[in-house]
N, C-alpha and C positions, 0 to 999 in steps of 0.2 A: 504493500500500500504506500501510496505516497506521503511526506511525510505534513505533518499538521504543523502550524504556527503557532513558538511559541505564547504562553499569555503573557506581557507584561506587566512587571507588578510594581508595587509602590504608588507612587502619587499621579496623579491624574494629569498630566502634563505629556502634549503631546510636542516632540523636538523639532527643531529644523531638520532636513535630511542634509546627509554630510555631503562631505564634495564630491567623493569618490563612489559613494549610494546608489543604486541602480535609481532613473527617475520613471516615473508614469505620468500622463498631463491629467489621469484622473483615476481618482480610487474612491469603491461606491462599496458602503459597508450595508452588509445584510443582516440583521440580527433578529436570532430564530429561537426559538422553544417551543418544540411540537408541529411543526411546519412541514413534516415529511412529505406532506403528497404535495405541497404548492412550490418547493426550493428548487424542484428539474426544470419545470415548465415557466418557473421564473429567470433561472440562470440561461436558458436558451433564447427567452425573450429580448433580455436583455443584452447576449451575446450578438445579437440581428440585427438589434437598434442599436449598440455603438459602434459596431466594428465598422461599416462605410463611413462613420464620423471622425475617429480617434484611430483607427489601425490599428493597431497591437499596441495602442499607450493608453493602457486603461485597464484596470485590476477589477475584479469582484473581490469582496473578502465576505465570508459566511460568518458570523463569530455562532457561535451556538453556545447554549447554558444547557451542554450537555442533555437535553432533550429525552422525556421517558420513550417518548415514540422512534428514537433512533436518527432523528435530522441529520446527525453528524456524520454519521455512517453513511446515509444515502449520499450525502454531497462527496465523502472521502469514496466511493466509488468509483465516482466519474472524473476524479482530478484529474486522471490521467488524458481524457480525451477531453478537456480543457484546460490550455496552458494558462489563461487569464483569470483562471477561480485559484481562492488561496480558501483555507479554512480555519479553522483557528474554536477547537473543543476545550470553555472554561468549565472548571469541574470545581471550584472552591469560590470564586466569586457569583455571583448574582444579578441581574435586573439591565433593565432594557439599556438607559442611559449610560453605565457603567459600560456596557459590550459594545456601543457604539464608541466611546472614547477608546476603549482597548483596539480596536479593531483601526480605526486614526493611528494609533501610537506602536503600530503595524506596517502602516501603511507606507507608500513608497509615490502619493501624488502628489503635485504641486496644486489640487482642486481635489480637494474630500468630501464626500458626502454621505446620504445614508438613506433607505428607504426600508417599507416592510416588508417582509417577506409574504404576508395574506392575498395578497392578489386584490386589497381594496387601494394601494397606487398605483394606476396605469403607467407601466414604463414609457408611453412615448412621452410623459411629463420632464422627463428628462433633457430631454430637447430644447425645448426652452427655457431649463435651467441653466443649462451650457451656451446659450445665448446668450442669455440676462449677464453671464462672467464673461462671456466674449466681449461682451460692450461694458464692460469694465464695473463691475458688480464684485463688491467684498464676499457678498452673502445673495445667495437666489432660491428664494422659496418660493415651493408650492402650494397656493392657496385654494380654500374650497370657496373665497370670499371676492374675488375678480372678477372681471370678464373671462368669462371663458370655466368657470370655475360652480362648484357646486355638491349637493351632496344627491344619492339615489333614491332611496325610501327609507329618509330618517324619519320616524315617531315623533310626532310634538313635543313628548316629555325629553327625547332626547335632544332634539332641535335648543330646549330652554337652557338643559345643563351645560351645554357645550359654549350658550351664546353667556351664560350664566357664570361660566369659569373664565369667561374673557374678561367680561365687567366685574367680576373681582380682580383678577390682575391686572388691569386699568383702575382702579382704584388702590392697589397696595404698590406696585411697581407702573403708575404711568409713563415715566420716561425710555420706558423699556418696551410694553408693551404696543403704546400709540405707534410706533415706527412699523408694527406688522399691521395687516388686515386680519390673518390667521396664524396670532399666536401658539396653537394649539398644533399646528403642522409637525408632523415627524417626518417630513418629504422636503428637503433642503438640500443643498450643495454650499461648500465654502470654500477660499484661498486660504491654506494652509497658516500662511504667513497671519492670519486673522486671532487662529488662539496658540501660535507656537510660542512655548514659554511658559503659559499661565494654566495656571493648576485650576481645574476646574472640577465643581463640587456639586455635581446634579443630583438632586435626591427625586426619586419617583422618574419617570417616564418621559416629561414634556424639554429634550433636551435643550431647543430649540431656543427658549428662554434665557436657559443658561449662558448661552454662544452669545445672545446680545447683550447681555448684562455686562458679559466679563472681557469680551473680544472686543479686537482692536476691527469694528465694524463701521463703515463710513459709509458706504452704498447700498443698498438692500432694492435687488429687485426681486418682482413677483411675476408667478405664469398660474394662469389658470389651472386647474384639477377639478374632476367628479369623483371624488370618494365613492368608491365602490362597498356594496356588499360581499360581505365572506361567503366565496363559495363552498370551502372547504376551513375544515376545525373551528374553536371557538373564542369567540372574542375572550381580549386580556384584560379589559378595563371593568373594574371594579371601583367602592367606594373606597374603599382602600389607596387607591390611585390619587383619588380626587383630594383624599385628606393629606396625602406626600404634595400634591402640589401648590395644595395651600402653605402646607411647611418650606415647600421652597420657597414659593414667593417671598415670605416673611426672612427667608433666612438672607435672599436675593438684596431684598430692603435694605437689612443691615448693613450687610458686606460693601454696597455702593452709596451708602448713605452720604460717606465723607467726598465723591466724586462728582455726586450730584450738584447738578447747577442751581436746582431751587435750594438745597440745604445752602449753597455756599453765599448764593443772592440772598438770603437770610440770616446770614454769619454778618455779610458786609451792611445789610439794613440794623442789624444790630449796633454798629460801629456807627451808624446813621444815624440811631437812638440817642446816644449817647455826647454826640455833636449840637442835637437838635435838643436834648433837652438840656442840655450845659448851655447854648445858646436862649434859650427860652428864661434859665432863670437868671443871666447875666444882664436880657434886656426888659424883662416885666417883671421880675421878684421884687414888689416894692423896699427891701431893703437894699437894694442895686440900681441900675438906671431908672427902672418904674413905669416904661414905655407901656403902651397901650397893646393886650394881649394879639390882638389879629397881626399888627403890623410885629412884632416882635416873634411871630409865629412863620409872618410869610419869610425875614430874614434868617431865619435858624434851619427851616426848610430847604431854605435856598441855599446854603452852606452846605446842609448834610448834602445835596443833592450831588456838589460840585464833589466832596471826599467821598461817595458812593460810587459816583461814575467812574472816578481814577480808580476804584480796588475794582469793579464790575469790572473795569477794559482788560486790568490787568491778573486779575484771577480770577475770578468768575466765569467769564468768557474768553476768554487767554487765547485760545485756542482759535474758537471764530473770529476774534480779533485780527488773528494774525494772518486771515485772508481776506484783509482789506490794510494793509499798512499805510503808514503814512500820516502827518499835521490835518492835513485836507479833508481826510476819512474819520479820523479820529475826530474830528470837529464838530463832523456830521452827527458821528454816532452821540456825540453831547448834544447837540441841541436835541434831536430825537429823544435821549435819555430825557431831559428837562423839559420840552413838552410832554411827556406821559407824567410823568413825575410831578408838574406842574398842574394836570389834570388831576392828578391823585391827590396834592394837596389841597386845591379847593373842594374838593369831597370831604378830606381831611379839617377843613376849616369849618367849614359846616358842624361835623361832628362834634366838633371840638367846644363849638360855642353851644349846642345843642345839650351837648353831657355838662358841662361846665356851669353856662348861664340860666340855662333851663331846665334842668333836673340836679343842679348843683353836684357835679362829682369833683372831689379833686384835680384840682387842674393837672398837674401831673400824670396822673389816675386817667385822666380824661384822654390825653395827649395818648397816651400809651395806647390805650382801645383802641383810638381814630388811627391809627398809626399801623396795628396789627390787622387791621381795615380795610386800609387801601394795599397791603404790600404782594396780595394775592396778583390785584389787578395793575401794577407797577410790573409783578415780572412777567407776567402772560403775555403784557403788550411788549414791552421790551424782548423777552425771549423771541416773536414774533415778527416785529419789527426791527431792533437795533441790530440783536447778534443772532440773526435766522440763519441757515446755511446757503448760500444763493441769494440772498434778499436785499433789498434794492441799495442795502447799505456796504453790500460786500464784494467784490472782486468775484465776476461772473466766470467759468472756465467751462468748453463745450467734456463732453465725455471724454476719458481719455481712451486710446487705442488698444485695441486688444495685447500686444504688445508692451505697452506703459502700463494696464494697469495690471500687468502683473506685480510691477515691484509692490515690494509693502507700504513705500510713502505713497501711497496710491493719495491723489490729491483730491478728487474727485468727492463732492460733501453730499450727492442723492440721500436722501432718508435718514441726514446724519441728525443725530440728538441724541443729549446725556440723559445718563439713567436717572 
């Protein structure tokens, strides 16, 4: 028999391939338990639809979790009369997520990907995931939520849970999830270069979350798909499932909390606080100047606005910043910052006088409210408008070539945004 691929063990981190490394322009992982009748009739499929595209530079890898129905066995059959299938039987580790990263950290492509083995992903979806990376895509996912895309005869109740576990993970990880249509997709393709290095910690099934969270992801395109029904064995998803990826989400939360642009536009509106209300009681605290509270409000305002904007260019948004350089640009991005900001203070003024004059709170007390008030609506517009990726304030760039965007400075900002 031919021989099996060892498992890789230790940490979740898949490497650069070395200099010397045999390479493939693509390696598409298959990970199986129980799959015995669908794994032939899927490996020849898919043997049809890439060989006229890729020629012999393109791997299948099976990982199998050792399978009671013998999966591994049927595919170490036929190695021999497929040079392009690799195998690879874990017999001590576990779970979907996990055998997709092993089966990466295997692998021998400059583009990795992964599909099911149930015969509910049509392989010709592949095709246009290898498109979407042609035209210079970090990340190419399959959706059931596009044009061209769809599910067969899902059940209402299923229909709810599935639209139901999106809008929780747009709710606990927005920054991550808003960038997909379908989060929930286990039919993706990536550039290697996207998570080489970083140790990656998927719990439960939905890996796909994971890769954006943690991967160095700038582009994200999508292709159509109909999720099909199973024709053969029986579905894996359980409630059990659902409760690992609410755990991940939360654990996702954490880990990218301090990367996050809203925590960090938050961090710096805090520094904002602290300008604004130091200027507040130096010019209205009648044992200070004594200045009348609105005008002494709009100057403390306007101060924090200016030392806001300078940490916002320069950490917060660092990074979109630095595709628009330049006095001229940077100018821009201020007055835009200070009109939004300018709108948000008089909402701000309002409140102010409202909690203050009219239901007498603590001025202080007051300030703080109005303040934690507006600063939702301060970075939605600003995220939106100042530091958007493409956006009318940033250094526009057409796609880049199939060719260029291989390397990893891949410059190219489609679908970019922080977790």
């Amino acid at each position: 028999m031919t021989a099996l691929l060892p498992t890789p063990e230790g940490s979740l981190v898949v490497a650069p391939l070395g200099e010397n490394q045999e390479r493939v322009r693509f390696s598409l992982v298959i990970p199986t338990y129980n799959e015995a009748t669908n794994i032939v009739p899927l490996i020849k499929s898919l043997e049809a639809l890439l060989t006229p595209q890729l020629g012999d530079s393109f791997e299948l890898i099976v990982v199998d979790d050792d399978s009671p129905d013998g999966t591994w066995k049927v595919v170490q059959a036929i190695l021999p009369a497929h040079p392009r299938l690799r195998l690879m039987r874990r017999q001590g580790e576990k779970g979907l997520s996990t055998a997709v990263i092993r089966g990466w950290q295997a692998a021998r492509g400059e583009i990795i990907g992964v599909m099911d083995a149930d015969m509910q992903h049509p392989v010709e979806a592949n095709l246009g995931l290898l498109a979407e990376m042609g035209r210079g895509a970090d990340l190419a996912v399959a959706s059931r939520h596009v044009s061209g895309g769809g599910v067969s005869d899902w059940s209402a109740a299923r229909r709810v849970l599935s639209r139901g576990a999106q809008l929780l993970g747009l709710l606990i990880l927005p920054g991550v999830l808003a960038r997909l249509t379908d989060p929930m997709s286990g039919y993706f393709m990536l550039r290697r270069s996207a998570i080489e290095g970083i140790e990656l910690s998927p719990l439960g099934y939905k890996i796909l979350i994971e890769v954006v969270a943690r991967g160095r992801v700038r582009w994200i395109g999508e292709t159509g798909y109909v999720f099909r029904e199973r024709a053969e064995g029986e579905s894996k998803v359980t409630a059990r499932l659902y409760l690992q990826y609410f755990q991940h989400l939360l654990r996702l939360r954490w880990a990218t909390l301090p990367s996050s642009s809203l925590f960090r536009f938050c961090i710096v509106g805090g520094t904002g606080v602290v300008v604004d209300m130091g200027m507040l009681f130096l010019l209205s605290d009648p044992r200070m100047l004594g200045w009348g509270l609105t005008r002494s409000k709009i100057i403390g305002a306007e101060t924090a606005i200016l030392t806001n904007f300078l940490l916002n260019d320069a950490w917060t948004f660092r990074e979109l910043a630095r595709t628009a350089p330049g006095l001229k640009r940077k100018f821009r991005r201020f007055l835009g910052f200070n009109a939004i900001c300018t709108a948000g203070l008089a909402l701000n003024v309002v409140l102010l006088n409202l909690l203050f004059n009219v239901w007498h709170v603590d001025r202080y007390l007051a300030n703080a409210l109005a303040i934690i008030a507006v600063t939702f609506w301060n970075y939605a517009l600003n995220r939106r408008l100042n530091w958007a990726p493409g956006g009318p304030l940033s250094r526009r760039s057409r796609a880049p070539s199939f060719a260029a965007a291989r390397a990893p400075d891949n410059s190219s900002t489609r679908g970019e945004a922080a977790p």
